[in-house]
N, C-alpha and C positions, 0 to 999 in steps of 0.2 A: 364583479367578475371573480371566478375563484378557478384555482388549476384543475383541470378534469381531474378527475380519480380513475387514471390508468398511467403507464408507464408511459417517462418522457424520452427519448433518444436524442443527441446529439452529434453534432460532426464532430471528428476527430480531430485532433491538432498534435500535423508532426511534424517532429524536428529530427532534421538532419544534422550530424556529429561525424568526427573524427573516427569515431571507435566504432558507429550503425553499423547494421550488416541489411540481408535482405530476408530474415526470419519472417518480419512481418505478412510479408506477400507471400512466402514458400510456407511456411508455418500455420499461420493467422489468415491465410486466403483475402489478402489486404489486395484492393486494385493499384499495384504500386508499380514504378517502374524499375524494375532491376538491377539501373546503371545508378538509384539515390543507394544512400547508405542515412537508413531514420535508425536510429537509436532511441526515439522516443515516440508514440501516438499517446497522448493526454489525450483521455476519455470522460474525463467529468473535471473542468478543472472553473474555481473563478477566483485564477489567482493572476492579479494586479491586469495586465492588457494583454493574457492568454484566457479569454471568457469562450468556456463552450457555450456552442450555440445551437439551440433547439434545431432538428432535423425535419420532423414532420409535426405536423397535428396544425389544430386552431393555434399556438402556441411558436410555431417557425419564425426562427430567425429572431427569437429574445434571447438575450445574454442568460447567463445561469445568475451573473451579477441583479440584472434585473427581476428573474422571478424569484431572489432572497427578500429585494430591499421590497417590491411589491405584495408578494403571497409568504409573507412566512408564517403565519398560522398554518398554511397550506401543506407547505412546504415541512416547516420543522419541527411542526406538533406543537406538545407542554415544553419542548426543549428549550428551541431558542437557539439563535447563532448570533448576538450585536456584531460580531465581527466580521459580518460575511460567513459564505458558504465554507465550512470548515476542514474539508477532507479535499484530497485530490487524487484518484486512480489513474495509472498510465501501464502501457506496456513499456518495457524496456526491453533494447534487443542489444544485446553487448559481444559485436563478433571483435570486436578487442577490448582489452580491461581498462574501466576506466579509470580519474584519478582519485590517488588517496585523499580522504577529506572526512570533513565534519560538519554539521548545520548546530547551532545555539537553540537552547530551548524559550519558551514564552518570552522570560523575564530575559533574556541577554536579547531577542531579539527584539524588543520593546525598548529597551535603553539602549542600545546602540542604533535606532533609528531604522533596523531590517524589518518591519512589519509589522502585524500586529497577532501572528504566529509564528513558532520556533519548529522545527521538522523534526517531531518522530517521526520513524517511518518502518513499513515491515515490508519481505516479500515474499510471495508465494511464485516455487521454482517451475515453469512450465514444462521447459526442457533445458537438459544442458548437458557438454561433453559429457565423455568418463572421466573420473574421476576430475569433477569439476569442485574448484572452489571458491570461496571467498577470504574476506579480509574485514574480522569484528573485533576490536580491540588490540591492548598491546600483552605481548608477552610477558611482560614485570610491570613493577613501576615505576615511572621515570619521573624525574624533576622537570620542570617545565628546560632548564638549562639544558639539559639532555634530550629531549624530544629539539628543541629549535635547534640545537647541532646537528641531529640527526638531518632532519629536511634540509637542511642547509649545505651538507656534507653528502647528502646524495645515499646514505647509509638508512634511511629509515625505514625501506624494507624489512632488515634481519632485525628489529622491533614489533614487526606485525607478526598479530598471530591466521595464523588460516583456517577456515573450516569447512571442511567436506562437508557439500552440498549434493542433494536430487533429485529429478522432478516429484513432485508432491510434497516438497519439504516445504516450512512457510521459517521465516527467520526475521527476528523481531530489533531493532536498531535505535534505540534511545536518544533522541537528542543529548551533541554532547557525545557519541561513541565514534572514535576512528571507525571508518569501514571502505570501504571496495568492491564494487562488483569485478569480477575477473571474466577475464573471456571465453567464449562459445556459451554464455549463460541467457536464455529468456525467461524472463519473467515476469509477474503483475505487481506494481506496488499501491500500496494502499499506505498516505501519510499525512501530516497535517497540508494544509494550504500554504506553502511556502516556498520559494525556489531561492534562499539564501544559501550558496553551498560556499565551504571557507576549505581550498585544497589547501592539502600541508605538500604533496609529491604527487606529481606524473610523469614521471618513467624515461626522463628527457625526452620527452615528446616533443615534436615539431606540429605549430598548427597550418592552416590551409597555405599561408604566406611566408614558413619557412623558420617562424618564430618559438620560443617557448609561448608556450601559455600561463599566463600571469598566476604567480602563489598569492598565498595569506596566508602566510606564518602567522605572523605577531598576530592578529586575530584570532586563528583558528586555534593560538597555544591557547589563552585567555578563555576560551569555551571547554576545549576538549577535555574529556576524564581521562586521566593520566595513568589511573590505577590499572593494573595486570586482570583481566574481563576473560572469563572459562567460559563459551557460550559455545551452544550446539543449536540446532532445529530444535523449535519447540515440538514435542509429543501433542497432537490433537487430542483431546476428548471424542469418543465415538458414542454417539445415541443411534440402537437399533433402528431400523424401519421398518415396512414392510416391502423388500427390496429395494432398500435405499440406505442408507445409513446420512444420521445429520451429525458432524462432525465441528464442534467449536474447534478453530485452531488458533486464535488469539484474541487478547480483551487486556487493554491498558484505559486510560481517562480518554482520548481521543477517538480511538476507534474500535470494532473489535469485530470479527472475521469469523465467519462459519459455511463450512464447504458442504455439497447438497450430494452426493454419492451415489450414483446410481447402480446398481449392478442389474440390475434388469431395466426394462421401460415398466416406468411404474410411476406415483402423483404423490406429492410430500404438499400440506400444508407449510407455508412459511407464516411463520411466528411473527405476529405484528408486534412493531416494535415502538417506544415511545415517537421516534423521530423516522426520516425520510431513511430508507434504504436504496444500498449502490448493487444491484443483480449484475455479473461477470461471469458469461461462459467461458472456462479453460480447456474442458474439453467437452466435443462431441458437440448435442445439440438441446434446445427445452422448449417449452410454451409456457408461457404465462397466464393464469386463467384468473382473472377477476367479474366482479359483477358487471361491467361494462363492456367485457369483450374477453377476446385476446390478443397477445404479443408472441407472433415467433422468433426464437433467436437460437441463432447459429453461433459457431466455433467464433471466439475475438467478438462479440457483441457484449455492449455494455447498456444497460437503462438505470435510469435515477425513479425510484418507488417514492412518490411523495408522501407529507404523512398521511394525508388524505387519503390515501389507498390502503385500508388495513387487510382484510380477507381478501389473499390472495396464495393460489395454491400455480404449486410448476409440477408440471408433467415432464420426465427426463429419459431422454432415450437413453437406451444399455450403454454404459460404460462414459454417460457424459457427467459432467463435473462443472458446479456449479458455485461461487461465490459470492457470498453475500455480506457486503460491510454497512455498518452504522457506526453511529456516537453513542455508547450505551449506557445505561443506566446501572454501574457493576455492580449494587448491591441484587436488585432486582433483579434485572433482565441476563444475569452471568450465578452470579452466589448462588442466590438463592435457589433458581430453578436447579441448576445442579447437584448441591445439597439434597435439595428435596429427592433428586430421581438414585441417592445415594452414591455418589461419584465422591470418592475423597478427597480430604482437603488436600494436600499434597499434589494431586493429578490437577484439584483445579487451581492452586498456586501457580503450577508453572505454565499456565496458559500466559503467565504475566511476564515472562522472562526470566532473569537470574537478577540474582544484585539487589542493591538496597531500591530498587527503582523500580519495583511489582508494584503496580496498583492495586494489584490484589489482595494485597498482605491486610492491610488494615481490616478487609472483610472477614479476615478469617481468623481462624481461633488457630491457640501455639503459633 
């Protein structure tokens, strides 16, 4: 048996939270009831006993766990995942801010017994108030002594640094980097397979029964980079269309993101890629045309492109917006194609973020 070669859909999986709003259903046209507060729908996730699970096809009702450890010639191409499915996409709906924290990368997550991935993670801003922002890094640099006073002392706010955010920004979060989403923000993330979060501060927050909700200091000091972090929105790279524009807006060792533009209705081939792709409408609406058929999808629809699926082209009505993540191949499938179409190195460096922690550096020259 081998997975069809067309797009797989799966049911969502949401979690309701303290800080959920009702974006999802008002926003995302979710069938939700208006009295939950989801702060989260995972859309492709097969991390530990949150397995999506296949929606329609000959294929309903299999774990994502199960079409790794079964089809992964299928599934992940020449890549490979020994570790399970690697990536996890979710919406996130933040109508209040949630808390400060940090996840460990591979190797702290591996020796301290958290999994067998570490959480980068990036997001792409759907909508969000005026002059909405976040929380990436600290403002100096502190001694680990100085940060665990901070949390502790209730002061580690006036340590964070903030950065205005917009819709269509994407913002890229390194294992290992304090951060915060803050409220009236929705967004789409795209990170490793991991739900290890280590809070340093929330806001004396009370939870459902009245209580604080539990830190990890001593933890979360022991992982987090301490160093003073200048970050903004990554700049996209834009590649013309023919009323479309294809726009890289991130590419680290994990994942890497590229938004499909439409400004008219009009048909982009999508680039086949070594391994399986994650398709996420943000806005508006697509089709998916492959040799087997089609798939339509609407505003909040997400599908998994196995790798079995290469030639595949999306048709995008006026004005929708389209995202497409993998695990990529950065010499190939990032550098070089870029390079070649004369994009500078510079423009394609900071597709990698800031800091000694570009994956992209090593590919490039100076």
């Amino acid at each position: 048996m081998k997975i069809p070669a067309e797009p797989i859909s799966f049911l969502p999986i949401y979690k309701e939270t303290l800080w959920g709003g009702t974006a999802l259903a008002t926003r995302l046209c979710r069938p939700l009831s208006p009295d939950l507060r989801i702060g989260e729908s995972w859309e492709v996730s097969g991390s530990g006993q949150d397995q999506s699970t296949v929606a329609t096809g000959p294929l309903a009702g299999m774990s994502l766990r199960r079409l790794a450890a079964e089809f992964p010639a299928d599934l992940f191409g020449d890549a490979g995942s020994p570790g399970g499915f690697p990536l996890l996409c979710k919406f996130i709906d933040a109508r209040d801010r949630l808390s400060v924290q940090v996840h460990p990368d591979d190797v702290q997550a591996r020796a301290n017994g958290w999994g067998e991935f570490g959480k980068t993670e990036c997001w792409y801003i759907i909508d969000a108030k005026e002059d909405a922002r976040c929380i990436i890094g600290f403002r100096r640099n502190l001694t680990v002594e100085e940060l665990r006073s901070a949390a502790e002392s209730g002061t580690l706010p006036g340590e964070l640094s903030e950065v205005p955010i917009k819709p269509g920004d994407v913002v890229f979060i390194p294992a290992g980097t304090v951060h915060a989403i803050l409220e009236g923000t929705l967004m789409y993330e795209v990170q490793e397979t991991s739900d290890t979060t280590l809070r340093l501060y929330d806001w004396a927050r009370l939870d459902a029964a009245g209580k604080p909700r539990s830190l990890r200091v001593r933890e979360a000091c022991a992982v987090v980079d301490r160093s003073a972090l200048r970050t903004r929105p990554i700049p996209p790279v834009v590649l013309a269309g023919n009323g479309f524009s294809r726009n890289l807006r991130l590419a680290c060792r994990y994942f890497a993101i590229e938004q499909y533009a439409f400004r008219e209705a009009s048909e982009a081939v999508m680039e086949a890629r070594r391994s399986f792709r994650i398709v996420t409408v943000v806005r508006g609406g697509a089709t998916l045309l492959y040799a087997g058929g089609r798939t339509e999808l609407s505003l909040g629809e997400t599908v998994l492109l196995p790798a079995i699926l290469e030639e595949t082209r999306i048709a995008g009505a006026a004005g929708a917006d389209i995202l497409v993540s993998w695990v990529p191949d950065l010499r190939e499938e990032i550098v070089l194609p870029l390079r070649h179409r004369g994009v500078p190195e510079d423009a394609i460096r900071l597709l990698g973020g800031v800091g000694a922690r570009n994956d992209l550096t090593p590919f490039l020259m100076g």
